[in-house]
C-alpha positions as CSV (number, residue, x, y, z in Angstrom):
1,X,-45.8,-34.5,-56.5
2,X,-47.2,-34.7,-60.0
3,X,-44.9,-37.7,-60.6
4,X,-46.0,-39.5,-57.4
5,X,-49.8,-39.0,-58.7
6,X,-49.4,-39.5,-62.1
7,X,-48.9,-43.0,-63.2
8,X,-47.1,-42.7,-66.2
9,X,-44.6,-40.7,-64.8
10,X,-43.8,-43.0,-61.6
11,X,-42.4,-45.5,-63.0
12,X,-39.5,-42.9,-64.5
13,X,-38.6,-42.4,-60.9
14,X,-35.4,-44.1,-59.7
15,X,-34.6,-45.3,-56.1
16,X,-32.0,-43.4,-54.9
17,X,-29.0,-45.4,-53.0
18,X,-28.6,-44.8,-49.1
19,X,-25.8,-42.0,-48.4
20,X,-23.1,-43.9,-47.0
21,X,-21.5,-42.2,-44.1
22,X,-18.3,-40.5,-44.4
23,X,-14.8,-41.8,-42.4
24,X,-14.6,-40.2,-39.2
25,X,-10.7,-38.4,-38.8
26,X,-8.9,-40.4,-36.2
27,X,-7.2,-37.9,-33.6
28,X,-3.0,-38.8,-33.9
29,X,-2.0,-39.1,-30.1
30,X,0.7,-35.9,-30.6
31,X,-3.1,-33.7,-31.3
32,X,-4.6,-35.0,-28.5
33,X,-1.7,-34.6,-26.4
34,X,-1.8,-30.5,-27.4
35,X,-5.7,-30.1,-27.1
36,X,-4.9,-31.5,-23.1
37,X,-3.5,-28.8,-21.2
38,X,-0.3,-29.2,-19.8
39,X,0.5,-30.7,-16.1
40,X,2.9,-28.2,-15.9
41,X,1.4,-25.0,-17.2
42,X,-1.3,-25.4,-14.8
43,X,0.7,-25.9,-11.5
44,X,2.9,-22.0,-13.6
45,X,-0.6,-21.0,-13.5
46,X,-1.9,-21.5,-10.0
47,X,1.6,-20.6,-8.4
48,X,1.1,-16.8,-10.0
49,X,-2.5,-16.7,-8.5
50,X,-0.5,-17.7,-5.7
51,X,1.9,-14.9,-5.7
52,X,-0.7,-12.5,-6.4
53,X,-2.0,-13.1,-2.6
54,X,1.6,-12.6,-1.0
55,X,4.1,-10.1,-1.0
56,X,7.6,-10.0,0.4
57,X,8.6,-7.9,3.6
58,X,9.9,-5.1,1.7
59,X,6.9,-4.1,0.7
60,X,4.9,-4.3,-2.6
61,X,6.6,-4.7,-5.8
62,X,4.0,-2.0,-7.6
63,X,4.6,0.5,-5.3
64,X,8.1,0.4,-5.4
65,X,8.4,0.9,-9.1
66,X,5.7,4.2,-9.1
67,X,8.1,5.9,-6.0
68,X,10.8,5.1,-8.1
69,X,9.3,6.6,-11.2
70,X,8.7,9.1,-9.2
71,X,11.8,10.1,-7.8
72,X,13.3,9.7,-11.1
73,X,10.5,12.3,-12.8
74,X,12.0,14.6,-9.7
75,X,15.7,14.1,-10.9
76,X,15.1,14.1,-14.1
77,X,13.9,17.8,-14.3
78,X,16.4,19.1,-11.7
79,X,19.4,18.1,-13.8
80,X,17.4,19.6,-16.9
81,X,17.4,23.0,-15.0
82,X,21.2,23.0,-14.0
83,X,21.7,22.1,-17.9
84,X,19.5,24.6,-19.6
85,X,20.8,27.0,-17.7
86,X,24.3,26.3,-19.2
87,X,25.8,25.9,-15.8
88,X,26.9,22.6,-16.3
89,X,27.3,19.9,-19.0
90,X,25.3,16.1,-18.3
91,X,27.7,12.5,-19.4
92,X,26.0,9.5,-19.1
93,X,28.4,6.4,-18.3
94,X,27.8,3.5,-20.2
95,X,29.3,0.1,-19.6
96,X,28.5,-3.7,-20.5
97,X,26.1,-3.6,-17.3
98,X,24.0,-1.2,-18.6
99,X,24.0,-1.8,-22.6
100,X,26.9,-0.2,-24.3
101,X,25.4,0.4,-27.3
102,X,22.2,2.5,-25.7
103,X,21.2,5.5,-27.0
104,X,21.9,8.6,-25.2
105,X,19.7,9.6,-22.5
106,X,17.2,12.5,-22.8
107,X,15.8,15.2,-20.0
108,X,13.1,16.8,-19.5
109,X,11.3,19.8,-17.1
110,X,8.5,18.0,-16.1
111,X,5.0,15.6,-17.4
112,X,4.2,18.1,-20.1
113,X,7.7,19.0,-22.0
114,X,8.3,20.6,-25.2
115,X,12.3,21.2,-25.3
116,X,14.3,17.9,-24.1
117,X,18.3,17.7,-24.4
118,X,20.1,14.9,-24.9
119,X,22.9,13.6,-23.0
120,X,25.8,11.9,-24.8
121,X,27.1,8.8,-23.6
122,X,31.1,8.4,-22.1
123,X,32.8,5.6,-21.0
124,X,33.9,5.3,-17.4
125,X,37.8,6.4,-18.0
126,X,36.6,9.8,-19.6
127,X,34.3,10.1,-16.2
128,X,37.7,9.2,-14.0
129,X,39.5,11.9,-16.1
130,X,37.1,14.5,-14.9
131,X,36.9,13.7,-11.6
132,X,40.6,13.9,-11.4
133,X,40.7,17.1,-13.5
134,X,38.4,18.6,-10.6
135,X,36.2,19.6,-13.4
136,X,33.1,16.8,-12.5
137,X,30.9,18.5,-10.0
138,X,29.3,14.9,-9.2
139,X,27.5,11.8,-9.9
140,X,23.7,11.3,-9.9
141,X,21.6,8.3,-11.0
142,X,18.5,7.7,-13.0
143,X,16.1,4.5,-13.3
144,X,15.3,2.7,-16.6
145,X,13.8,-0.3,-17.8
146,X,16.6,-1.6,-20.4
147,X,13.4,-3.8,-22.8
148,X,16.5,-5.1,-24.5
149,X,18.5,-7.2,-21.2
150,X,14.9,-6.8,-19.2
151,X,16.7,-5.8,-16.3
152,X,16.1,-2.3,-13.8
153,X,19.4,-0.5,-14.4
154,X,20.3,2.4,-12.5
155,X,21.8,5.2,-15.4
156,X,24.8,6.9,-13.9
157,X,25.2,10.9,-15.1
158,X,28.4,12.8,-14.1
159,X,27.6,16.3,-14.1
160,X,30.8,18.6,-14.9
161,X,31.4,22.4,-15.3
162,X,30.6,24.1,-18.2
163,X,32.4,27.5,-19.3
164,X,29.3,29.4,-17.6
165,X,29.6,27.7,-14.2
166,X,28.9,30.2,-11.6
167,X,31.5,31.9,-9.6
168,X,31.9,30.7,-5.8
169,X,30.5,33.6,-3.4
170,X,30.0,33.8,0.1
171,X,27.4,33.0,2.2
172,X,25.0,36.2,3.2
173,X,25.9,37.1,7.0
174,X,24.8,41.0,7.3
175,X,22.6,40.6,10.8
176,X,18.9,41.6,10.2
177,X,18.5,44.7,11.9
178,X,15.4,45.8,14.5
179,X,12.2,46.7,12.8
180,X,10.6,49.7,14.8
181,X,8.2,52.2,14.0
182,X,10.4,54.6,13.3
183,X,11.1,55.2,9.7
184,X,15.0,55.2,9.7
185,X,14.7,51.3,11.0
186,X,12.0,50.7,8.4
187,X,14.4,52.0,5.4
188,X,17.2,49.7,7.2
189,X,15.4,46.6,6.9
190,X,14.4,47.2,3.3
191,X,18.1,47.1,2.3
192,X,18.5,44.7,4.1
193,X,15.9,42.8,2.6
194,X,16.6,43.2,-0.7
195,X,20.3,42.8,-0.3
196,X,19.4,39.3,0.7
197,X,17.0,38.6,-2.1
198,X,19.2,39.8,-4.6
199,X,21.7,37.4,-2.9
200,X,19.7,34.4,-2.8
201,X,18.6,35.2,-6.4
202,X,22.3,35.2,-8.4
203,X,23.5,32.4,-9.9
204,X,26.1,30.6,-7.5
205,X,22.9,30.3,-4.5
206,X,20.8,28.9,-7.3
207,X,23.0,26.4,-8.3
208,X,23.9,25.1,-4.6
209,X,19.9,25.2,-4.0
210,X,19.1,22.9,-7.2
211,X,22.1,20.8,-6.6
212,X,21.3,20.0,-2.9
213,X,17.6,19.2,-3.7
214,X,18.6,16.7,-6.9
215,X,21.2,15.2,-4.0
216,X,18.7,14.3,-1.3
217,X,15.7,12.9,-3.8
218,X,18.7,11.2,-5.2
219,X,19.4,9.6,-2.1
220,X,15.5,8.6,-2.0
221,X,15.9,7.0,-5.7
222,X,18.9,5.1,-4.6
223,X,17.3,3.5,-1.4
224,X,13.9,2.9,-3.1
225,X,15.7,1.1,-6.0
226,X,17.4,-1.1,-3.2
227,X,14.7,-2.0,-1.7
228,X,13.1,-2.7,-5.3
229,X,16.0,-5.0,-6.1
230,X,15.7,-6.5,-2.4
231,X,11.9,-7.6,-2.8
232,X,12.5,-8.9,-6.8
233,X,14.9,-11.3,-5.4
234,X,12.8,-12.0,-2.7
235,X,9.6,-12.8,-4.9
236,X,12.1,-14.6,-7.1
237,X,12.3,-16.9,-4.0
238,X,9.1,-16.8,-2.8
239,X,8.3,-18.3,-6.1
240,X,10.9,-21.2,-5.5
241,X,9.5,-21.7,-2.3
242,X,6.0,-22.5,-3.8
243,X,7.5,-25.1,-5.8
244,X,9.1,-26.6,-2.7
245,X,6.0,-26.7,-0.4
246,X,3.6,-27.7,-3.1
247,X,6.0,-30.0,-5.2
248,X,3.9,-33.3,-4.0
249,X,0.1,-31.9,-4.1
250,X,-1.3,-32.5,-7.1
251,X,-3.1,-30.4,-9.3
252,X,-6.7,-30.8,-7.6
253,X,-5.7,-30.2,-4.5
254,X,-3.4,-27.2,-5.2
255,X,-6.5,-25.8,-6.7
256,X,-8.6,-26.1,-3.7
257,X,-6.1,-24.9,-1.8
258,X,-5.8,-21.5,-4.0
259,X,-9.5,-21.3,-3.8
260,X,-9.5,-21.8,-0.2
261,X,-6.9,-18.6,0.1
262,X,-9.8,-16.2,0.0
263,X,-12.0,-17.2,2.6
264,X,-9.0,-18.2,5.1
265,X,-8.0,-14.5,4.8
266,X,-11.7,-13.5,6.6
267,X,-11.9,-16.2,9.0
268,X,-8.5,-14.9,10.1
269,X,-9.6,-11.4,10.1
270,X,-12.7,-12.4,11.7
271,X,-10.9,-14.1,14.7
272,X,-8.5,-11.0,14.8
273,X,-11.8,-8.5,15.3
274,X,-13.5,-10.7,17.9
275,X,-9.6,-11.0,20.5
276,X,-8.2,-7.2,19.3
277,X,-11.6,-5.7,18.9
278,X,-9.5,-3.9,15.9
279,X,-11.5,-3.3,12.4
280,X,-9.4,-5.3,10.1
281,X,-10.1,-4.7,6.0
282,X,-9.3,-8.4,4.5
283,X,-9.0,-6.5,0.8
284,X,-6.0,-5.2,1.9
285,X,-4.3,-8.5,3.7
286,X,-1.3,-10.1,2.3
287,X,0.2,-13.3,3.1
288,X,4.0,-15.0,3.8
289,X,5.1,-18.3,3.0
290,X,4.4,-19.4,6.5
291,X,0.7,-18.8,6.1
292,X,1.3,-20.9,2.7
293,X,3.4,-23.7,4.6
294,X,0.4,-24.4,7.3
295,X,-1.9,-24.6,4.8
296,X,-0.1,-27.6,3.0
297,X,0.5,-29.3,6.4
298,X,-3.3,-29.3,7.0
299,X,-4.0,-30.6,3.8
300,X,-1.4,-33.5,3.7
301,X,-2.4,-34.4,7.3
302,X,-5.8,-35.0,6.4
303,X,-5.3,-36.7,3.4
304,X,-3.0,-39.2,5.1
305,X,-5.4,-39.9,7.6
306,X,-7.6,-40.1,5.1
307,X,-5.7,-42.3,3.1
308,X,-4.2,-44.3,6.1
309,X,-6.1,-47.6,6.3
310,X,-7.4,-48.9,9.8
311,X,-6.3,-52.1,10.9
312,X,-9.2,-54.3,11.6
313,X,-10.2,-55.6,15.1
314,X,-9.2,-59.5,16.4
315,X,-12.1,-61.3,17.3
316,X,-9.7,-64.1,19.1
317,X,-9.6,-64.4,22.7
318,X,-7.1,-65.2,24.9
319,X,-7.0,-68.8,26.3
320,X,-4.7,-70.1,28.8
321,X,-1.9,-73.1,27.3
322,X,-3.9,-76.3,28.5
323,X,-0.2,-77.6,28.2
324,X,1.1,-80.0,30.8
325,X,4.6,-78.5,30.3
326,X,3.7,-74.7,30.5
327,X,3.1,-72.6,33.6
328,X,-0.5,-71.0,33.8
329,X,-0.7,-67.6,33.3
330,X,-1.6,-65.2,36.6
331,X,-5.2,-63.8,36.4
332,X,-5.2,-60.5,36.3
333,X,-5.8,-59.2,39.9
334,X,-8.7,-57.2,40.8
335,X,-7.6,-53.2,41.1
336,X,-8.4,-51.3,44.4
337,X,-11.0,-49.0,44.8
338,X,-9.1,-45.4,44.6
339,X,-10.2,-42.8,47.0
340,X,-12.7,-40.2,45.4
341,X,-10.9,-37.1,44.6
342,X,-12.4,-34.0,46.0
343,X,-14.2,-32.1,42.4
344,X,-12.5,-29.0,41.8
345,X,-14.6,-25.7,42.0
346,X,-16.6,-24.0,39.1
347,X,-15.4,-20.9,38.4
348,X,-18.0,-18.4,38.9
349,X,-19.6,-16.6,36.7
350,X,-17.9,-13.1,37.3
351,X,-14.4,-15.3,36.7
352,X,-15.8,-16.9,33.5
353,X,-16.7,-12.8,32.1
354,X,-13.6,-10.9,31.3
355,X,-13.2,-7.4,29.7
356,X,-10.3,-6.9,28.1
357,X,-8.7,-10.3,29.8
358,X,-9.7,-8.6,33.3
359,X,-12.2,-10.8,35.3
360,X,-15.8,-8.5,36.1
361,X,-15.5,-9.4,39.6
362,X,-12.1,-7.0,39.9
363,X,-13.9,-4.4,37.8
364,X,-17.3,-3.9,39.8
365,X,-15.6,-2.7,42.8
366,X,-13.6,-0.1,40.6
367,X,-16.9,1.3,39.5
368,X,-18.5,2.0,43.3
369,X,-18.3,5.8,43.9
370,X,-16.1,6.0,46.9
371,X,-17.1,8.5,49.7
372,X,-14.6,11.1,51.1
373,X,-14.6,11.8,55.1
374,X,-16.4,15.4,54.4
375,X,-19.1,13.7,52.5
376,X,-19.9,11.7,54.7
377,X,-19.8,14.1,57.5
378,X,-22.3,16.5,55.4
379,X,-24.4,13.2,54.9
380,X,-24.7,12.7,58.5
381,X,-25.8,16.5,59.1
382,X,-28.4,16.1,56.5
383,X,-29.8,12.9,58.0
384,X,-29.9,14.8,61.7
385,X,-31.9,17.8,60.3
């Protein structure tokens, strides 16, 4: 300021040039290509909020893998009881299928373990050698995720007879005898009693009780993995379906259509309340490629009729030939009047009303209290009195 007032000092001060702007970058196409998302990623995208609504017949893929985890937990501690107990030794078979190079498997007792063991790995001739030995007491199978081949393997374990194996005994047949009041029948069934616990408690009943319990949840794990495997594939083509049905909408549209999924899902559960007159959760509703299927047909029929252009109306009007040569066209001749049909009748209103698809009309006679022969005999002798 001093050298804007001061005169001596302004005429030291120098104009300063304009700032000249600086070169804007120019985007290369390849940049702007990657900032644009790609056609494709966004159809990936909208087919897996696709799949999220649907699921296969088999049921749902979640549940599937927690009762297999679950059936597995279950094995998993009943073959750790047969081998802490020393009563038999644990091989896991290991092939090209499931990784030959995996580390051996480990057991456990239950969610909250301290002690594991470890089961080595054997290929599958050592496991034929002791089955033919008669030393294998039998095969089970445990789920695992292999991270490495990301595949659902199914471990099989060959359980054989250790040195402590228990010794086959028979089965406990002494009949139960009376109970009485009497004290000699009281101290009879106390033997009895603990003849049978101290049966049921040795070694050889506890072995056949664990084994035949890891057998039948086994079993489960076996079928539940099936039916795993069964609705992968099935998603798997589900998901090759979408691309079919949907391989000529474009993007926009696909997107509407996803959007639309939601409130479809209530209008139908709305229209199932009002002909079932069942309460019916929408939350919980999944939906088929047929559901999927209708939905693209509606929306390709009305944008080709949307699309479809209307052919415009002649104006021209049809003349007769004025030519010598030519044969006049026949006017058209007048039509006949038609008798009147007779109108059909309105239904009536008792027809039109229907409970549970039966008309009222059959219903109101159902709800008249019918009169028996001695009612109506005691009515009369009232009315005479």
């Amino acid at each position: 300021m001093k050298q804007l007032t001061d005169p001596s000092l302004r005429s030291r001060l120098k104009k300063r040039p304009d700032p000249v702007a600086a070169p804007r970058p120019v985007e290369s196409p390849a940049a702007t290509s990657l900032q644009q998302p790609d056609e494709t990623q966004q159809r990936q995208e909208l087919f897996v909020e696709l799949l999220q609504y649907m699921e296969a017949p088999n049921g749902n893929v979640e549940d599937l893998m927690e009762k297999t985890k679950t059936a597995t937990n279950t094995c998993r501690a009943f073959i750790y009881t047969l081998i802490r107990k020393r009563w038999v030794l644990g091989h896991r078979i290991i092939s090209d299928a499931n990784g030959a190079s995996v580390a051996p498997i480990t057991v456990w007792p239950g969610r909250e373990w301290m002690v594991a063991i470890e089961i080595p790995n054997i290929k599958e001739e050592d496991a034929v050698a002791l089955e033919t030995s008669g030393a294998a007491v039998g095969r089970v199978v445990l789920y695992r995720f292999d991270t490495v081949l990301r595949k659902h393997l199914l471990d099989v374990i060959v359980l054989a007879k250790s040195p402590n194996f228990p010794t086959e005994i028979g089965t406990f047949n002494a009949p139960e005898p009376p109970k009485d009041n009497s004290l000699e029948s009281r101290k009879q069934w106390e033997e009895w009693n603990l003849a049978k616990l101290a049966y049921e408690q040795s070694d050889y009943p506890q072995f056949m009780l664990t084994y035949q319990k890891l057998k039948q949840t086994n079993t489960i794990l076996v079928n539940t993995f099936n039916s795993l495997q069964l609705t992968l594939e099935e998603m798997r083509g589900m998901g090759t379906l979408l691309h079919e049905i949907f391989d000529g909408v474009s993007i926009p549209d696909l997107r509407k259509i996803v959007e639309s999924i939601p409130a479809r899902i209530k209008d139908v559960a709305k229209t199932l309340q009002k002909t079932t007159g069942i309460i019916i959760q929408d939350a919980g509703l999944k939906l088929t490629p047929e559901f999927l299927k209708q939905m693209n047909l509606n929306t390709v029929t009305t944008l080709r009729v949307q699309q479809e252009p209307v052919p415009p109306l002649s104006d021209s009007k049809e003349t007769t030939p004025s030519t010598p040569g030519l044969p006049a066209s026949n006017p058209p001749t007048p039509r006949t009047p038609e008798t009147p049909q007779t109108p059909e009748p309105l239904p009536s209103a008792g027809d039109s009303l229907k409970m549970g698809g039966v008309p009222v009309n059959l219903l109101i006679p159902m709800l008249k209290k019918q009169m028996s022969t001695e009612e109506r005999e005691a009515r009369r002798r009232t009315y005479n009195i």
